[in-house]
N, CA, C and O atoms as CSV, one atom per row, in Angstrom:
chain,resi,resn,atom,element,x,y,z
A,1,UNK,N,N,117.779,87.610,97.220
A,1,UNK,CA,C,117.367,88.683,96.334
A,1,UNK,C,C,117.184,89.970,97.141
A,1,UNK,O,O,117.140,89.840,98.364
A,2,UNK,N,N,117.080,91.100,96.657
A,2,UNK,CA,C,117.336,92.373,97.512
A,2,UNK,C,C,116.034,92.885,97.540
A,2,UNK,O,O,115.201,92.354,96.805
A,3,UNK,N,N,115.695,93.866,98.290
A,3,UNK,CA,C,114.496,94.178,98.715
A,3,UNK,C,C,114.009,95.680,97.565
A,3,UNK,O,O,114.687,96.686,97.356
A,4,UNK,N,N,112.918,95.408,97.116
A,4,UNK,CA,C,112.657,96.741,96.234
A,4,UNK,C,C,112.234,98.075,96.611
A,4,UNK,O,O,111.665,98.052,97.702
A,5,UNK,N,N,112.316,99.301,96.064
A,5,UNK,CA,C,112.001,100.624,96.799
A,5,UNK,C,C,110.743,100.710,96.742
A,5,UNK,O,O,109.991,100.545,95.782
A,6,UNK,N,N,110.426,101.104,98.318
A,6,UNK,CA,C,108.661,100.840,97.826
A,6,UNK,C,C,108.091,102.611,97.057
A,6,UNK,O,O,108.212,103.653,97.702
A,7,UNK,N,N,107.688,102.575,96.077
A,7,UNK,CA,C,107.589,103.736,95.606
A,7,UNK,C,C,106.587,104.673,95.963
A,7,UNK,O,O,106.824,105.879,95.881
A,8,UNK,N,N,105.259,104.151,96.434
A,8,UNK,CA,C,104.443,104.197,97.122
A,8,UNK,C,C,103.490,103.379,97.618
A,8,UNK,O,O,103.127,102.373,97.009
A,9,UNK,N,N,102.985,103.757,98.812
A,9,UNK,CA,C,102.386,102.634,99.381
A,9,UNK,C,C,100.550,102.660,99.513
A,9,UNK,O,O,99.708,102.461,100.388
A,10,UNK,N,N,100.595,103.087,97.865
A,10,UNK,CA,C,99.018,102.429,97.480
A,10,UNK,C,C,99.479,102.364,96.203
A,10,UNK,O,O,100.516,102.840,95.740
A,11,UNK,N,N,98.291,101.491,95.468
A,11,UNK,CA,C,97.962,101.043,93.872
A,11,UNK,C,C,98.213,102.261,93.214
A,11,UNK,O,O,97.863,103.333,93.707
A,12,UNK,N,N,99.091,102.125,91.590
A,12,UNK,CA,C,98.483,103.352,90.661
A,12,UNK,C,C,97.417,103.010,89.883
A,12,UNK,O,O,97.640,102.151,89.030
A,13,UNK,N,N,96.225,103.495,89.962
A,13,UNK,CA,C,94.808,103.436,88.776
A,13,UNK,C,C,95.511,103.772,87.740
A,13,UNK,O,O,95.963,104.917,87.730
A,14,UNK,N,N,95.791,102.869,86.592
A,14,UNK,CA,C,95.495,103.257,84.943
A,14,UNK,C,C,94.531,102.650,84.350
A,14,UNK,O,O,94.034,101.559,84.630
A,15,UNK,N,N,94.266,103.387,83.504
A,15,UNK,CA,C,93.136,103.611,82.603
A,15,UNK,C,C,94.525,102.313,81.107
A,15,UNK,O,O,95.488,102.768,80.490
A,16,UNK,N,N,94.107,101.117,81.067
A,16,UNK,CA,C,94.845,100.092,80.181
A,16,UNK,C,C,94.102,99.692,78.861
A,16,UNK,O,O,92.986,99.177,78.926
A,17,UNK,N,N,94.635,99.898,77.824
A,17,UNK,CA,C,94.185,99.618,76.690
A,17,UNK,C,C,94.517,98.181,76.177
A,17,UNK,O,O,95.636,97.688,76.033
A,18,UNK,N,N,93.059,97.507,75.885
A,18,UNK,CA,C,92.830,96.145,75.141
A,18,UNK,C,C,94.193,95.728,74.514
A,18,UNK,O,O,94.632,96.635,73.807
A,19,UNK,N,N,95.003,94.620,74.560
A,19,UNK,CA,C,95.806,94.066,73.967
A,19,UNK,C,C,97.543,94.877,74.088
A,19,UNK,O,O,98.570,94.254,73.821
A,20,UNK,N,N,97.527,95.830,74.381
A,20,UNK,CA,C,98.580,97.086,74.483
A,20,UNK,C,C,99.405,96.003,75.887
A,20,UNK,O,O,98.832,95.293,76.713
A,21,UNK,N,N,100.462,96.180,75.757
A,21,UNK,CA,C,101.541,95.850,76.704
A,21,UNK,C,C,102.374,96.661,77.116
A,21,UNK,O,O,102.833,97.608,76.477
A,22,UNK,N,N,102.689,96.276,78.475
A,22,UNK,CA,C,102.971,97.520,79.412
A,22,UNK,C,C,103.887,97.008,80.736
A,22,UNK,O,O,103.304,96.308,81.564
A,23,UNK,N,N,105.072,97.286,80.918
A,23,UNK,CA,C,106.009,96.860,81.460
A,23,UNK,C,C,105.969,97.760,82.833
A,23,UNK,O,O,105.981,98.991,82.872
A,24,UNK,N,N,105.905,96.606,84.263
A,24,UNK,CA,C,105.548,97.181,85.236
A,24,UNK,C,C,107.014,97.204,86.035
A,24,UNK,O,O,107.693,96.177,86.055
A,25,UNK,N,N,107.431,98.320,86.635
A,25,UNK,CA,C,108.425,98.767,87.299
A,25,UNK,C,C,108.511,98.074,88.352
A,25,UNK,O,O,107.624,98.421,89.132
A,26,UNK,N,N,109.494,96.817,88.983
A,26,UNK,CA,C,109.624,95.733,90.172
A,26,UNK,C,C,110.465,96.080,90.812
A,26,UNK,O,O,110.590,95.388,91.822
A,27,UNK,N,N,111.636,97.415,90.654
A,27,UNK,CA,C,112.459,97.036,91.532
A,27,UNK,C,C,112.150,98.814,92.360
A,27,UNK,O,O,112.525,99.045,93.510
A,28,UNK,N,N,111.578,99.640,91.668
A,28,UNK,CA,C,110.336,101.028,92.602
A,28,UNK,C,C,111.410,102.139,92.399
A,28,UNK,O,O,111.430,103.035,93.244
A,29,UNK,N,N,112.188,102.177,91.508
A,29,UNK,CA,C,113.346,103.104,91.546
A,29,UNK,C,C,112.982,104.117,89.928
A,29,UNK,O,O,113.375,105.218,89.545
A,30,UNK,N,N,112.084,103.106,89.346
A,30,UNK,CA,C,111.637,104.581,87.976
A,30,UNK,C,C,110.947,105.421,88.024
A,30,UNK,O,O,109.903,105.219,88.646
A,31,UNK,N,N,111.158,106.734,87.424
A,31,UNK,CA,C,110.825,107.941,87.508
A,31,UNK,C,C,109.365,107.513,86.690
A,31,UNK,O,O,108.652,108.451,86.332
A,32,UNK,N,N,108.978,106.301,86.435
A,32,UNK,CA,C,107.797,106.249,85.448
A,32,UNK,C,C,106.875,105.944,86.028
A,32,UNK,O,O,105.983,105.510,85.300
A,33,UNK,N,N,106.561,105.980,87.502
A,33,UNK,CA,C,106.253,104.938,88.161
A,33,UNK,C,C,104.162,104.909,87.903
A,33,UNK,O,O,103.333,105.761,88.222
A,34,UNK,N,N,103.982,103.541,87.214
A,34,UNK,CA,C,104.724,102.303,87.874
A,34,UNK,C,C,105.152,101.388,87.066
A,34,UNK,O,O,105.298,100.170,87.166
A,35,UNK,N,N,105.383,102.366,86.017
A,35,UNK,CA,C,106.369,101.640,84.632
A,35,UNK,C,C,107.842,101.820,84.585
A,35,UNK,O,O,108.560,102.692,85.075
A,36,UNK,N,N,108.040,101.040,84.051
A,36,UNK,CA,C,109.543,100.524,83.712
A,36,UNK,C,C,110.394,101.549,83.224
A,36,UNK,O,O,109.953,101.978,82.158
A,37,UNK,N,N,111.470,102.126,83.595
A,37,UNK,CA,C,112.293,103.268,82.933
A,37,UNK,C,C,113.567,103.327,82.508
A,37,UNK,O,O,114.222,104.233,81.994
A,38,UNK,N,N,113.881,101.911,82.885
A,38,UNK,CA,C,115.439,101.369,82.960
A,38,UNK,C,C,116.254,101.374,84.332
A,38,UNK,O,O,117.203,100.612,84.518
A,39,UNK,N,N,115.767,102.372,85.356
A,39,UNK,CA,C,116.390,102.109,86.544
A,39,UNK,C,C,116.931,100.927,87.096
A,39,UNK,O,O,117.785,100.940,87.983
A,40,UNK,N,N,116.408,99.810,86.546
A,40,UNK,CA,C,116.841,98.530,87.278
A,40,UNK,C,C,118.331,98.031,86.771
A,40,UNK,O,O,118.935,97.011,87.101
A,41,UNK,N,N,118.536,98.571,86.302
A,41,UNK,CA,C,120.221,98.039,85.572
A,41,UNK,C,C,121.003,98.058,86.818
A,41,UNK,O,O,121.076,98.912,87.702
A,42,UNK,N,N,121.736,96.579,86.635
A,42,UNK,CA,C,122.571,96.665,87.898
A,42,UNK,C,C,121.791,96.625,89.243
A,42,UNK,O,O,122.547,96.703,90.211
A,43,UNK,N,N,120.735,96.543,89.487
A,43,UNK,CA,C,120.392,95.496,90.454
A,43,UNK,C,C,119.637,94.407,90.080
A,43,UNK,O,O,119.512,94.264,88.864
A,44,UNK,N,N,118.882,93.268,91.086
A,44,UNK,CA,C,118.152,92.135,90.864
A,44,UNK,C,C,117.444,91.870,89.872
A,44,UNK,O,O,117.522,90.851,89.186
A,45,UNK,N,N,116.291,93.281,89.652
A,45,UNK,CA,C,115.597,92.692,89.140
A,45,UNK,C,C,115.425,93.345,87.581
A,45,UNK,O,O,116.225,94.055,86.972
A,46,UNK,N,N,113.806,92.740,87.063
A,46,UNK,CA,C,113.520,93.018,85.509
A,46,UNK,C,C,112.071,93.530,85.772
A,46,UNK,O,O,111.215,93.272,86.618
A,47,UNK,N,N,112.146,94.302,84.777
A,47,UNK,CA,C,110.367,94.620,85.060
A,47,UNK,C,C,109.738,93.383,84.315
A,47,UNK,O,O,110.211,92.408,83.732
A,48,UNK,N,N,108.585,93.799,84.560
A,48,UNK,CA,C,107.907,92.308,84.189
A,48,UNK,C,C,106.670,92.890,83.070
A,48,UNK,O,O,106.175,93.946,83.465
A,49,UNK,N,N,106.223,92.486,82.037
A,49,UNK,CA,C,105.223,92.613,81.342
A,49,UNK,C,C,103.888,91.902,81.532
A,49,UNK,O,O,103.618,90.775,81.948
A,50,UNK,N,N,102.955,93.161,80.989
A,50,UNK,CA,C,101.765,92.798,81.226
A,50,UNK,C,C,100.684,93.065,79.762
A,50,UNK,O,O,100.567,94.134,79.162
A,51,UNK,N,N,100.428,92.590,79.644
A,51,UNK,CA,C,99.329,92.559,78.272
A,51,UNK,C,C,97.747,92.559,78.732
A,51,UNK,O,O,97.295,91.776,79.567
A,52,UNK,N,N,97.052,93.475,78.109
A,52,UNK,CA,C,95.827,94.282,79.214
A,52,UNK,C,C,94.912,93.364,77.980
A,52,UNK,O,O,95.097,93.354,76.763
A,53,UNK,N,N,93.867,92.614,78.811
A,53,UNK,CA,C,93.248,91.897,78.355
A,53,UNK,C,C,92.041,92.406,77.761
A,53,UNK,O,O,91.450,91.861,76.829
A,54,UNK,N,N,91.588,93.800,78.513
A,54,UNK,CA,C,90.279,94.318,77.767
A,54,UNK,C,C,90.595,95.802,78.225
A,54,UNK,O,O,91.350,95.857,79.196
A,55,UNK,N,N,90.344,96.513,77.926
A,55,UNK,CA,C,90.562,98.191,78.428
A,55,UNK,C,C,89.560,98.769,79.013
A,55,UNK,O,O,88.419,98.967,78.596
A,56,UNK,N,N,90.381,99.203,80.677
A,56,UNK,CA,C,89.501,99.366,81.810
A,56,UNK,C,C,90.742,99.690,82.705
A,56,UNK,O,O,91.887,99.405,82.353
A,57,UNK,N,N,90.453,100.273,83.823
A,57,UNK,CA,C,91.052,100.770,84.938
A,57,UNK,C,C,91.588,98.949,85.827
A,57,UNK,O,O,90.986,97.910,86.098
A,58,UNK,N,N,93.006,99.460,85.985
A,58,UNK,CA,C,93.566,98.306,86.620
A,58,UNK,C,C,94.534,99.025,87.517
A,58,UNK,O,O,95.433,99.730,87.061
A,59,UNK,N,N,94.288,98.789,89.090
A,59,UNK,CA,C,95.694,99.009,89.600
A,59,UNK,C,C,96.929,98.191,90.154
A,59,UNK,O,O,97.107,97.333,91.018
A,60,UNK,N,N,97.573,98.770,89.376
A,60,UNK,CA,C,99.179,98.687,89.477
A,60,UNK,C,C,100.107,98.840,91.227
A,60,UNK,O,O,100.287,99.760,92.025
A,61,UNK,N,N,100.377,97.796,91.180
A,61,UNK,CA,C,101.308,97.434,92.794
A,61,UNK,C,C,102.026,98.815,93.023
A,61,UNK,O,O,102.994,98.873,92.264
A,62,UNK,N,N,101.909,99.905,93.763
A,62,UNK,CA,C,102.702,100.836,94.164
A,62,UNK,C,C,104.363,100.744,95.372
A,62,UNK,O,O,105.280,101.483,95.730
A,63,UNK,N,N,103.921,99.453,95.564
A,63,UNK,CA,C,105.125,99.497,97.175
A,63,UNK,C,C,106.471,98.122,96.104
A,63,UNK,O,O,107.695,97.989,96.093
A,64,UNK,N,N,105.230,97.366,95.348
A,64,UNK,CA,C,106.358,96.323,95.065
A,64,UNK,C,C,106.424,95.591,95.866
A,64,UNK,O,O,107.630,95.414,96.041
A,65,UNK,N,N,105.764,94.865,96.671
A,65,UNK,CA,C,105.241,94.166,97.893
A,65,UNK,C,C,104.129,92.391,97.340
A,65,UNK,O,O,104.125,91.257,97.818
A,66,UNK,N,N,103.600,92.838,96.526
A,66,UNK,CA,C,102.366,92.245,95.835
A,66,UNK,C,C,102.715,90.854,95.500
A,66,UNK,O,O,103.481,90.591,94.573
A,67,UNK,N,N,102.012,89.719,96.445
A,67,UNK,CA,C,101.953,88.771,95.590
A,67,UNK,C,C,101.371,88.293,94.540
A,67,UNK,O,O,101.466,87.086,94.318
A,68,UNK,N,N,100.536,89.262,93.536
A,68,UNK,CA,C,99.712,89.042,92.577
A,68,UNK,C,C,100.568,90.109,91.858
A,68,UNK,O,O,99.796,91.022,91.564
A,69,UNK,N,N,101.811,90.396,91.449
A,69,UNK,CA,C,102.289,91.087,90.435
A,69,UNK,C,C,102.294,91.260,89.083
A,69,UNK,O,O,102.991,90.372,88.592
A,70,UNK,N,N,101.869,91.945,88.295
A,70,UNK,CA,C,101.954,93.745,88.475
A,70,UNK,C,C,100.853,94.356,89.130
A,70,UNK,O,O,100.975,95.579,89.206
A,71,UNK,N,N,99.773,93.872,89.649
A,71,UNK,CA,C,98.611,94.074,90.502
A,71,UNK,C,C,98.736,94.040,91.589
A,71,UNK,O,O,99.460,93.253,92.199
A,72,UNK,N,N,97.754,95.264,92.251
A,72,UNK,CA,C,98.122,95.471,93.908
A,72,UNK,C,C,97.020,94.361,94.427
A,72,UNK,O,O,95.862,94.282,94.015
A,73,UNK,N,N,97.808,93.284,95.705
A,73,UNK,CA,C,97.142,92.621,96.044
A,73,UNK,C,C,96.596,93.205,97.680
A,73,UNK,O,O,96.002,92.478,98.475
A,74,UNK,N,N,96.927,94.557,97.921
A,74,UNK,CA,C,96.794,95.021,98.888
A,74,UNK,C,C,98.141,94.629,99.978
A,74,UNK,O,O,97.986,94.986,101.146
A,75,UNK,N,N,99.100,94.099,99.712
A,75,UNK,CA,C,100.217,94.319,100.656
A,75,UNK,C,C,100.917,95.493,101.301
A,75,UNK,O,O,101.711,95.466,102.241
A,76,UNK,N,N,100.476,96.512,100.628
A,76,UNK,CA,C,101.041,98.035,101.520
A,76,UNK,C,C,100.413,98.008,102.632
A,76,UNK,O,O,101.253,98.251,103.498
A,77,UNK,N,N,99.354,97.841,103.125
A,77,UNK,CA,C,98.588,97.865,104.322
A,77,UNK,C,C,99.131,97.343,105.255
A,77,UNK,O,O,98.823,97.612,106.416
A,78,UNK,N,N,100.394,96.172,104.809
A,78,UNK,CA,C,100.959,95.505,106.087
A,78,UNK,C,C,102.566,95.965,106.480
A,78,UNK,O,O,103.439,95.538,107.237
A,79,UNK,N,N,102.440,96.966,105.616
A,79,UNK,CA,C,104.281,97.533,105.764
A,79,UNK,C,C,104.131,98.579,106.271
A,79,UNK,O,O,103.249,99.351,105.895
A,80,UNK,N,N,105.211,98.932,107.542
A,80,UNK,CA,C,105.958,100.223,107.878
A,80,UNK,C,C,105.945,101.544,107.311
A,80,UNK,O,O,106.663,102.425,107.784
């Protein structure tokens, strides 16, 4: 599988509304970042959905690194 653009290398804070679903950008190439914009056509991957369980500030994986995806598990800290 190919390696994703890291878009940036900290979390985005959103502010996520109860039950609302929200498609997180995996392969770091959308202008939405760190949502989904269609950029991924024609490579690996898919964004992945997320359904916000109560509405509150959650951050969002910025590098695309994260083994707890769409959530930053803190993996930018260990990249270049």
């Amino acid at each position: 599988m190919s390696e994703p653009t890291i878009a940036q290398k900290a979390p985005y804070p959103i502010d996520v509304e109860e039950g609302k679903k929200y498609f997180w950008c995996a392969c770091g190439k959308s202008s939405k970042q760190p949502f989904c914009d269609g950029s991924h056509e024609g490579t690996d991957f898919l964004p992945m959905s997320y359904t916000a369980e109560s509405s509150r500030t959650l951050y969002f994986c910025g590098c695309k690194h994260t083994a707890g995806a769409p959530l930053c598990d803190g993996a930018h800290n260990a990249l270049e």
